[in-house]
C-alpha positions as CSV (number, residue, x, y, z in Angstrom):
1,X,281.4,160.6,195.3
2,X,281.0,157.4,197.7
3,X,283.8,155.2,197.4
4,X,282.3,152.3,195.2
5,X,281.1,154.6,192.2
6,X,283.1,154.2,189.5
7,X,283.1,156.0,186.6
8,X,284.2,154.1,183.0
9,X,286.6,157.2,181.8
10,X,288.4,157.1,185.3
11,X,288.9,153.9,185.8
12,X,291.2,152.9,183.0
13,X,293.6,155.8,183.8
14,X,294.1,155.2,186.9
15,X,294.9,151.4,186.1
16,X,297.4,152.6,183.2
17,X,299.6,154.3,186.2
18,X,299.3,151.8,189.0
19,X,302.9,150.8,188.4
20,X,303.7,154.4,188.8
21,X,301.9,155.2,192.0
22,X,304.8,154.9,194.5
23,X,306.1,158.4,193.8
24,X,302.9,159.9,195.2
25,X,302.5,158.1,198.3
26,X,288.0,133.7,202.6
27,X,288.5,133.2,199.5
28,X,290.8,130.4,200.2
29,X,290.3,127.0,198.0
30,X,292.0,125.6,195.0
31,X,291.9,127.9,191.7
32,X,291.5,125.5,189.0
33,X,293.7,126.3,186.0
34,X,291.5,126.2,183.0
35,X,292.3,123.6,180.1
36,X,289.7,125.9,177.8
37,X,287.6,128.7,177.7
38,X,284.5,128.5,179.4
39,X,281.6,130.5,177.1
40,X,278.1,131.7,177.8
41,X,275.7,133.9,176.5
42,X,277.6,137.1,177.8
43,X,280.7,136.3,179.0
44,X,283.9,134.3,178.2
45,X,286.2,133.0,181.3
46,X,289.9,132.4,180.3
47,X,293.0,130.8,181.8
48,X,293.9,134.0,182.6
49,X,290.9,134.0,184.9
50,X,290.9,133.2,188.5
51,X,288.2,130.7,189.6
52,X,287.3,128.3,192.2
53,X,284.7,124.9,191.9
54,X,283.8,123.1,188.8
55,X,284.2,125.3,185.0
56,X,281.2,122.6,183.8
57,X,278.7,124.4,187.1
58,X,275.4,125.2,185.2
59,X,275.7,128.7,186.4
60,X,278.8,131.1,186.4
61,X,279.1,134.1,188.9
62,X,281.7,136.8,187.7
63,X,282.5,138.8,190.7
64,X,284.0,142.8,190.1
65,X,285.6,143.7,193.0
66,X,288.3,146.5,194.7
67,X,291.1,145.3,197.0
68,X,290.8,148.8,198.6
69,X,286.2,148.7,198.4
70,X,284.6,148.5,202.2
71,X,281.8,146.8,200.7
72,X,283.8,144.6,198.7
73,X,285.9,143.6,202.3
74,X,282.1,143.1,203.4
75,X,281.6,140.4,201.1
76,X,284.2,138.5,201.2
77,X,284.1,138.3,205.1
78,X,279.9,137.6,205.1
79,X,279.0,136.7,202.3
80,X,281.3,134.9,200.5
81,X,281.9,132.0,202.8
82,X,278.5,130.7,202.7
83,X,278.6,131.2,199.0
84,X,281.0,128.9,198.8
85,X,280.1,126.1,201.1
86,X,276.7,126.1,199.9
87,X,276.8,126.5,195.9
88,X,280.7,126.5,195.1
89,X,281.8,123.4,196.8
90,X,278.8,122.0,196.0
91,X,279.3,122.1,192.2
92,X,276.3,124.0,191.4
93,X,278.2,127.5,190.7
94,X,281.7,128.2,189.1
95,X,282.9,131.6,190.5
96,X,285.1,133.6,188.6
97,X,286.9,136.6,190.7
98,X,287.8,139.9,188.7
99,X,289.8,143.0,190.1
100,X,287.7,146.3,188.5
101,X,289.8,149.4,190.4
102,X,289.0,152.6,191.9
103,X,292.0,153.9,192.2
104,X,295.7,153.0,191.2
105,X,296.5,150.8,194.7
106,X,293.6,148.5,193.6
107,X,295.9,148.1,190.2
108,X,298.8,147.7,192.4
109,X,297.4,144.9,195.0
110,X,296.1,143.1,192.1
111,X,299.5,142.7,190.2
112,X,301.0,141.8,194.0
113,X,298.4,139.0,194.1
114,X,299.5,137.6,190.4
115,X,303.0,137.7,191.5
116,X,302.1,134.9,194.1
117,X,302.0,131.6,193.8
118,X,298.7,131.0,191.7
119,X,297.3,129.1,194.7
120,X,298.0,131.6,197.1
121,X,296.2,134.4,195.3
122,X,292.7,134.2,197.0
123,X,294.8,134.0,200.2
124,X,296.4,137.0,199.7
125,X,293.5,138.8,198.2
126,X,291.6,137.7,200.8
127,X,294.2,138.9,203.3
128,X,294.1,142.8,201.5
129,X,290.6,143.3,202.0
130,X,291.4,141.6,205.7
131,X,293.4,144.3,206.8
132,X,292.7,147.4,204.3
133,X,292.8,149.8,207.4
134,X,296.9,149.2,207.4
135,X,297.3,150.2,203.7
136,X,294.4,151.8,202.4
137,X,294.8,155.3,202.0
138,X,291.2,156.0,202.9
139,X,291.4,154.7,206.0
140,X,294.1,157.2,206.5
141,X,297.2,155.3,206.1
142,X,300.0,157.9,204.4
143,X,302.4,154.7,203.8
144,X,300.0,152.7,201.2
145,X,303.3,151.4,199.4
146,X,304.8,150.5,203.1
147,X,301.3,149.2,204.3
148,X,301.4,146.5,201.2
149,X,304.9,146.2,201.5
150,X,304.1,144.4,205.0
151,X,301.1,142.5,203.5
152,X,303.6,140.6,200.9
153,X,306.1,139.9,203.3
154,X,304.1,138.3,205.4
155,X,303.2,135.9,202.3
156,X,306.9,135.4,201.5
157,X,307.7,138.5,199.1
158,X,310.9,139.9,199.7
159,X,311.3,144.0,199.0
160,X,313.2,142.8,196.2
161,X,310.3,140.7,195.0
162,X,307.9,143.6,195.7
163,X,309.5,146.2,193.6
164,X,310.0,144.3,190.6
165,X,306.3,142.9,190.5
166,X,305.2,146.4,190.8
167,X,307.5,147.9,188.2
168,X,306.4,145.1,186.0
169,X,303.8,146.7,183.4
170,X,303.0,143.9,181.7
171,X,299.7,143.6,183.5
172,X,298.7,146.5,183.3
173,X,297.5,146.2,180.0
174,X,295.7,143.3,180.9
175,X,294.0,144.9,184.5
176,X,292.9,147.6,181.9
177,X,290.7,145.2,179.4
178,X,289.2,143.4,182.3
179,X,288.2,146.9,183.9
180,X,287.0,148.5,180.3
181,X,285.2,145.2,179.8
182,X,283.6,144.7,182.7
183,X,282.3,148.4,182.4
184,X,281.1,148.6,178.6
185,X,279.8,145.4,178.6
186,X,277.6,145.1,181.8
187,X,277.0,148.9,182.6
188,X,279.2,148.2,186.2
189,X,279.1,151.4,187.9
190,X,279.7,150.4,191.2
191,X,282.0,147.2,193.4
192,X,280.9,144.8,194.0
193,X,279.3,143.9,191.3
194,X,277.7,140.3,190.3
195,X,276.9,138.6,186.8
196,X,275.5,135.4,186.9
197,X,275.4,133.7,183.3
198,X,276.4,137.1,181.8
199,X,274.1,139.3,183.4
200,X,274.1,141.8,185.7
201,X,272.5,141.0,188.6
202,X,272.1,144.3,190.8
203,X,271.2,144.4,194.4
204,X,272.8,140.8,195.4
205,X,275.7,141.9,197.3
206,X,274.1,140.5,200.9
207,X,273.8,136.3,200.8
208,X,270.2,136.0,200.8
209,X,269.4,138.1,197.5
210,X,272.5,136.6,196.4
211,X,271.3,132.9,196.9
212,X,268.2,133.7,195.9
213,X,269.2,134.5,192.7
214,X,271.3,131.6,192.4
215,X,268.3,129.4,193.0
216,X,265.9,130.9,190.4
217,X,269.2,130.5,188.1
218,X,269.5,127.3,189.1
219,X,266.0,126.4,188.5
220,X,266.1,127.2,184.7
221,X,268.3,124.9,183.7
């Protein structure tokens, strides 16, 4: 199985025990807090959410994504940054960001992102997929827990900090719905994966499909 397949059944279990893991072992820019939810045909963006540009864009791009995904690391480093200067900056698109895990670590990174500063989470997300080969697993790293231990600290965390965000399972729960939701409602089977206005859009992983598809989105409205 390549490393961005996902399958539905898996995915939630290994999200339930991301707190538990330990035994065993740019996006940069404002994030806007939401005074509402923003509703389409399709999909519904919440508080809870994390965003960047304008919630009132006439097009909304969900992206499902892996802190531990190659090709999700590919995106954010080529084709995310003209993404944003070109149609996130710009107003035209809001872009919401959602964590959808392969394996418990992605559960884990994304609770140690939530326990920064709100501001600083597309920083330190950003930062994960940055510098997987030091605590991805996959890459061969044996230490995951030590190889994200070093990523917080070096945005502030203490150890102390660190083992009580991840011991935390109050987010769990909530990692688990956007996961199950992402698959059963748009048929995700693989990261990362792109909605735009509530609908899977397959094959836009690279800017210029990507764009492209913006623009014909664009064009409707």
């Amino acid at each position: 199985m390549s490393r961005n397949t996902i399958i539905a059944t898996v995915v939630i279990a290994l999200v339930a025990v991301g707190g538990l893991a330990w035994h065993l072992t740019s996006k940069d820019g404002a994030t806007p807090a939401l005074a509402a939810d923003v509703k389409g045909a399709n999909f519904v963006v919440t508080p809870d959410d994390m965003t960047m540009g304008n919630p009132k864009a006439k097009v909304v791009l969900i992206e499902y994504a892996a802190p531990r995904c190659p090709h999700c690391a590919h995106f954010a480093e080529e084709t995310f940054p003209p993404l944003k200067k070109n149609y996130i900056d710009t107003g035209k698109v809001f872009y919401v960001f959602r964590v959808l895990p392969l394996a418990a670590a992605d559960g884990v990174a994304e609770k140690l992102a939530r326990c920064q500063p709100r501001d600083k989470y597309f920083p330190f997300m950003d930062n994960l997929f940055r510098t997987q080969r030091e605590w991805d697993d996959m890459y061969g790293v044996t230490d995951v827990r030590g190889g994200l231990l070093k990523q917080a600290k070096a945005f502030g965390m203490t150890e102390a900090q660190f083992e009580a965000c991840i011991a935390d399972t109050k987010r769990d729960a909530i990692i688990n719905k956007v996961a199950q939701d992402g698959v059963e409602r748009y048929g995700i089977s693989s990261t990362p994966s792109l909605v735009i206005n509530g609908k899977l859009a397959p094959d836009t992983a690279e800017y210029g499909p990507l764009s492209a598809a913006l623009d014909a989105e664009l064009a409707k409205k």
